[in-house]
Backbone as CSV, one residue per row, in Angstrom:
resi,resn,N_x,N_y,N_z,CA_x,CA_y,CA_z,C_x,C_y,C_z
1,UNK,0.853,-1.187,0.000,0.000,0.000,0.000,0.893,1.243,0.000
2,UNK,0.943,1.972,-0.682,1.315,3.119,-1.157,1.180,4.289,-0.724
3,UNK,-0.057,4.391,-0.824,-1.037,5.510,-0.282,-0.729,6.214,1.055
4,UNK,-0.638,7.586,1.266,-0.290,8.000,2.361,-1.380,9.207,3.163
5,UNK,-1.941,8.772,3.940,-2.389,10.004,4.635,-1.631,10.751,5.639
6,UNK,-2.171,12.436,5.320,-1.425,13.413,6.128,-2.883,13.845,7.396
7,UNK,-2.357,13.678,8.415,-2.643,14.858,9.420,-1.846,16.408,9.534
8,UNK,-2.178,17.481,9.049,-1.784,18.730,9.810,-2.358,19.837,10.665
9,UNK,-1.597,19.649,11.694,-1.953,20.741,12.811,-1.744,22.206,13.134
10,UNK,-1.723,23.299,12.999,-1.786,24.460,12.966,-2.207,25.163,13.894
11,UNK,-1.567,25.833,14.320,-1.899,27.257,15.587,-2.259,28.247,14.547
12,UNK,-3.622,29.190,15.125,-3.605,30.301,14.332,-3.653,31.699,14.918
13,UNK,-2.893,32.449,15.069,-2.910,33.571,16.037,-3.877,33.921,15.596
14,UNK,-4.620,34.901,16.540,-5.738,35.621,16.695,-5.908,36.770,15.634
15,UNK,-4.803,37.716,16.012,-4.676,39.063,14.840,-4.165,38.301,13.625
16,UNK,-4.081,37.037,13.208,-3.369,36.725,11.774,-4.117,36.282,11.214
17,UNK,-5.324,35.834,11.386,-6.065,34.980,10.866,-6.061,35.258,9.343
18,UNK,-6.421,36.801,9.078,-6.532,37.258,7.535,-5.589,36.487,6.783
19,UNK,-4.398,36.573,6.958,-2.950,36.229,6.737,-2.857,34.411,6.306
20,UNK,-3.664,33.670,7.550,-3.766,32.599,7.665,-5.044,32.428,6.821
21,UNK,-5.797,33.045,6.307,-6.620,32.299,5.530,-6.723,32.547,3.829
22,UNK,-5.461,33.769,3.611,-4.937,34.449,2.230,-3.620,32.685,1.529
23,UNK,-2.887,32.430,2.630,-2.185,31.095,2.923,-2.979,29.930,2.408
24,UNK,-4.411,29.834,3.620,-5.153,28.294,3.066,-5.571,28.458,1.364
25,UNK,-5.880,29.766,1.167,-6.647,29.532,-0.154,-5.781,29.055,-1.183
26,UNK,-4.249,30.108,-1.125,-2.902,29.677,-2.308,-2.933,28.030,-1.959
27,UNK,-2.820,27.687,-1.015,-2.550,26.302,-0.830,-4.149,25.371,-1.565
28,UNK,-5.173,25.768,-0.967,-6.262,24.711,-2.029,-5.835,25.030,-3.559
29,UNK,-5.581,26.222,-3.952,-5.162,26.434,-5.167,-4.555,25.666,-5.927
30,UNK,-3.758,25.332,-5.202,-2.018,24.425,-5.594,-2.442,23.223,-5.607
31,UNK,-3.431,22.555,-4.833,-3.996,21.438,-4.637,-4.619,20.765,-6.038
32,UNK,-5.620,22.396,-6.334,-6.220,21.730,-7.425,-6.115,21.700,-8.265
33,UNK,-5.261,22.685,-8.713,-4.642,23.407,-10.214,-3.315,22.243,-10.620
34,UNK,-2.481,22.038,-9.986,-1.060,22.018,-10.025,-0.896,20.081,-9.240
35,UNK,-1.111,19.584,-8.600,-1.134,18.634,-8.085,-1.445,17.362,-8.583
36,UNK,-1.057,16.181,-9.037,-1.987,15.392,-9.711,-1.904,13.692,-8.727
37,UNK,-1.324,13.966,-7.794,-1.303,12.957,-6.790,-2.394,13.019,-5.839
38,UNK,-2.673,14.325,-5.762,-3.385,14.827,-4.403,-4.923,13.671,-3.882
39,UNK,-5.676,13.097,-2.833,-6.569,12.198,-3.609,-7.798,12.870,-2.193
40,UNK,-7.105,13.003,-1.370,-7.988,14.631,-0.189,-7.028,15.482,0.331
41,UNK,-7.901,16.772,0.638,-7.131,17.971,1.007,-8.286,18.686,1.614
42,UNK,-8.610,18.384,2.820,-9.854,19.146,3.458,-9.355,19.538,4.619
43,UNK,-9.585,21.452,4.743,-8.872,21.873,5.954,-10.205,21.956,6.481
44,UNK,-10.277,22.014,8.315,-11.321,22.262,9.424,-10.345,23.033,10.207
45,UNK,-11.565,23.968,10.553,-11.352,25.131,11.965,-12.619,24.816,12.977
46,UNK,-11.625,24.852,14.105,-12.234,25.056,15.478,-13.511,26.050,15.674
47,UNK,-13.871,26.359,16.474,-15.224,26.986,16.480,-13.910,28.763,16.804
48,UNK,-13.234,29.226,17.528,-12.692,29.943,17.538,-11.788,30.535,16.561
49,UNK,-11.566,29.666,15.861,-10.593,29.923,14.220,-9.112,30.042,14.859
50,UNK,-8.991,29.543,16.016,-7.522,29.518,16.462,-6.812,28.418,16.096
51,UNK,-7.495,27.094,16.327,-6.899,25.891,15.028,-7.076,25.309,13.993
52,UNK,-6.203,24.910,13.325,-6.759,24.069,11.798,-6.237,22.597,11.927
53,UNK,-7.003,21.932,11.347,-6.674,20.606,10.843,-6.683,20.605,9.327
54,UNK,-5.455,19.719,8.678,-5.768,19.318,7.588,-5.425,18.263,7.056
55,UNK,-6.583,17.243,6.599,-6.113,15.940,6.170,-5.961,15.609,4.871
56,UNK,-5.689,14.869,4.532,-4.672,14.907,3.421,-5.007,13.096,3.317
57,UNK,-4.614,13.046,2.225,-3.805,11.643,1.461,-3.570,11.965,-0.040
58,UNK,-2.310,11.056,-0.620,-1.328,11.243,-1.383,-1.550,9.935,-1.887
59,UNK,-1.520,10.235,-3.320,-1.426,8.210,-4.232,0.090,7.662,-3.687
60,UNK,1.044,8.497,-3.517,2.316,8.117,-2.808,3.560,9.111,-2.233
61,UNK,4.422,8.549,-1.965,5.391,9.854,-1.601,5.755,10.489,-2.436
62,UNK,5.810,10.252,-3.864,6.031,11.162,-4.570,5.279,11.743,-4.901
63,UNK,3.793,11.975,-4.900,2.644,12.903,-4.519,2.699,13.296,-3.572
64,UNK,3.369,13.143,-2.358,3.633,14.487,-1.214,4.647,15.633,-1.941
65,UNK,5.746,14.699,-2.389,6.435,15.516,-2.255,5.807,16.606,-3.552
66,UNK,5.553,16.293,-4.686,4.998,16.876,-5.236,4.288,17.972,-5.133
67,UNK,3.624,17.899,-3.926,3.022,18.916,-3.616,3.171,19.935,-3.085
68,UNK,4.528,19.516,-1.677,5.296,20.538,-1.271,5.802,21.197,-2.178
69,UNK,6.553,20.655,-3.666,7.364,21.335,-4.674,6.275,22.341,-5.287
70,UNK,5.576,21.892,-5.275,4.348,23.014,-6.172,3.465,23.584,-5.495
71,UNK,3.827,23.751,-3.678,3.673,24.927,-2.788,3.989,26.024,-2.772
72,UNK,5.705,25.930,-3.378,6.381,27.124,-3.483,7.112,27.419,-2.322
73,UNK,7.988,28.277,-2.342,9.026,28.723,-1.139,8.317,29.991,-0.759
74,UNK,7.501,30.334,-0.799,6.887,31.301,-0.487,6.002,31.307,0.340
75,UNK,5.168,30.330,0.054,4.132,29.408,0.872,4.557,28.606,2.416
76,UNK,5.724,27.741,1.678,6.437,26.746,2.403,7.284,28.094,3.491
77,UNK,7.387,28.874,3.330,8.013,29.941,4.305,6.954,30.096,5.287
78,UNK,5.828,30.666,4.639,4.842,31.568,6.050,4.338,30.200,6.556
79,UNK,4.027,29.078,6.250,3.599,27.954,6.905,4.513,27.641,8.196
80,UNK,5.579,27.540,7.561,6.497,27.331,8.596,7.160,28.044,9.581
81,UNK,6.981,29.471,9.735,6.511,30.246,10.408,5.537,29.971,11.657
82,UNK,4.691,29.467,11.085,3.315,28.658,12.125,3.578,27.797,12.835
83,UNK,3.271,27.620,14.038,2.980,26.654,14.783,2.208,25.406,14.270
84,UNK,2.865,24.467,13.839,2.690,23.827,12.786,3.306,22.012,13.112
85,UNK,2.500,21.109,13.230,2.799,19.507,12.973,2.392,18.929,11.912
86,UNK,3.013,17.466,11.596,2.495,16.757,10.542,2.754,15.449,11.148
87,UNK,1.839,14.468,10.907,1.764,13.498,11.087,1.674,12.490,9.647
88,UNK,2.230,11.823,9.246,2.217,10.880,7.687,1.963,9.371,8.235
89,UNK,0.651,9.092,7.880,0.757,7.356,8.035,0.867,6.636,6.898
90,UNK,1.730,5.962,6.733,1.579,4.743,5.607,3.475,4.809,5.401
91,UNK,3.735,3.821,4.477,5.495,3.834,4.013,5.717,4.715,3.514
92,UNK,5.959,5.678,4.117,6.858,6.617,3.556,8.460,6.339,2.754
93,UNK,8.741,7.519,1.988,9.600,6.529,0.901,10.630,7.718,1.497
94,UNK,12.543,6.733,1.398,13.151,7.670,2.262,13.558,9.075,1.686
95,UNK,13.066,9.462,0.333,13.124,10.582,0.094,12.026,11.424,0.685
96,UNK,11.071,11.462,0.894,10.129,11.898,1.711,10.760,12.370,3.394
97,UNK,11.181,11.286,4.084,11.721,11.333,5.533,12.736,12.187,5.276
98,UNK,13.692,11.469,4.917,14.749,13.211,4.319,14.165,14.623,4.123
99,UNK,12.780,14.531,3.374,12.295,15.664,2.974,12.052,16.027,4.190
100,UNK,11.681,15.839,5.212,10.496,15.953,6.539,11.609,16.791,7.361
101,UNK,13.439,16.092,7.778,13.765,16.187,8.368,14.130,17.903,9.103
102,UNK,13.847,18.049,9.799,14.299,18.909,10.751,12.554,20.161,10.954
103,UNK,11.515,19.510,10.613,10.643,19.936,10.801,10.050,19.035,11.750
104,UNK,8.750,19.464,12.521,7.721,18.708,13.473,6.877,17.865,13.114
105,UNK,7.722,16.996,12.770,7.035,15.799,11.874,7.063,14.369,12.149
106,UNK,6.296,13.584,12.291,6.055,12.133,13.032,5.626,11.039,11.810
107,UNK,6.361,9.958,11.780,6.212,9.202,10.777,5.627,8.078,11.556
108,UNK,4.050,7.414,10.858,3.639,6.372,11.467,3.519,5.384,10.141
109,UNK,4.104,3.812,10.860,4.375,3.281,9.905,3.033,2.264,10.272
110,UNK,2.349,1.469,8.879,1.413,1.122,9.364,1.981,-1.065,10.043
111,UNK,0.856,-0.827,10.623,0.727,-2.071,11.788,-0.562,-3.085,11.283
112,UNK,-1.485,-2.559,10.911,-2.429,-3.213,10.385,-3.602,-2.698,9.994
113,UNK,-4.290,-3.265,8.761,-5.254,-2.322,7.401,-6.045,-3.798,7.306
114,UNK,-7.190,-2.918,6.797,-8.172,-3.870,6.272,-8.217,-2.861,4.734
């Protein structure tokens, strides 16, 4: 199995939100325009708009990475900026983990699927 789902977690300051939601839109953008791995990409906010979730799955790691590449460094900057986790379940491929490294990022490898 190939297939990878993302969890991401996000802090959203209070006065940034504008900022933080000029961010989510470039990013669905990129998702839908530019992406051809992508297979979900649905962000949720808290009732306060102080956190986001966004889940994700990828046909494989090279549809993650893909996607980071066609985020942009521009994007990939103010994100990371944020108070910000990722969680990846499934085999990640070790160009991917390389990719991950030195960010807040947790690799779960899977244990058992139906």
């Amino acid at each position: 199995m190939d297939e990878l789902q993302v969890t991401a977690r996000i802090k959203i300051e209070a006065d940034k939100f504008e900022k933080f939601e000029a961010i989510a839109k470039a990013c669905m953008k990129v998702a839908r325009e530019m992406d051809s791995g992508t297979l979900q990409y649905d962000w949720f906010l808290n009732e306060d708009q102080t956190e986001c979730v966004v889940r994700e799955r990828y046909r494989d790691s090279e549809a993650a990475l893909e996607h980071v590449a066609n985020l942009g460094a521009t994007i990939r900057k103010d994100l990371q900026e944020a108070e910000m986790s990722l969680e990846f379940y499934g085999e990640a491929s070790v160009g991917l983990i390389e990719a991950a490294k030195g960010g807040n990022v947790t690799f779960y490898k899977t244990y058992q699927s139906i």
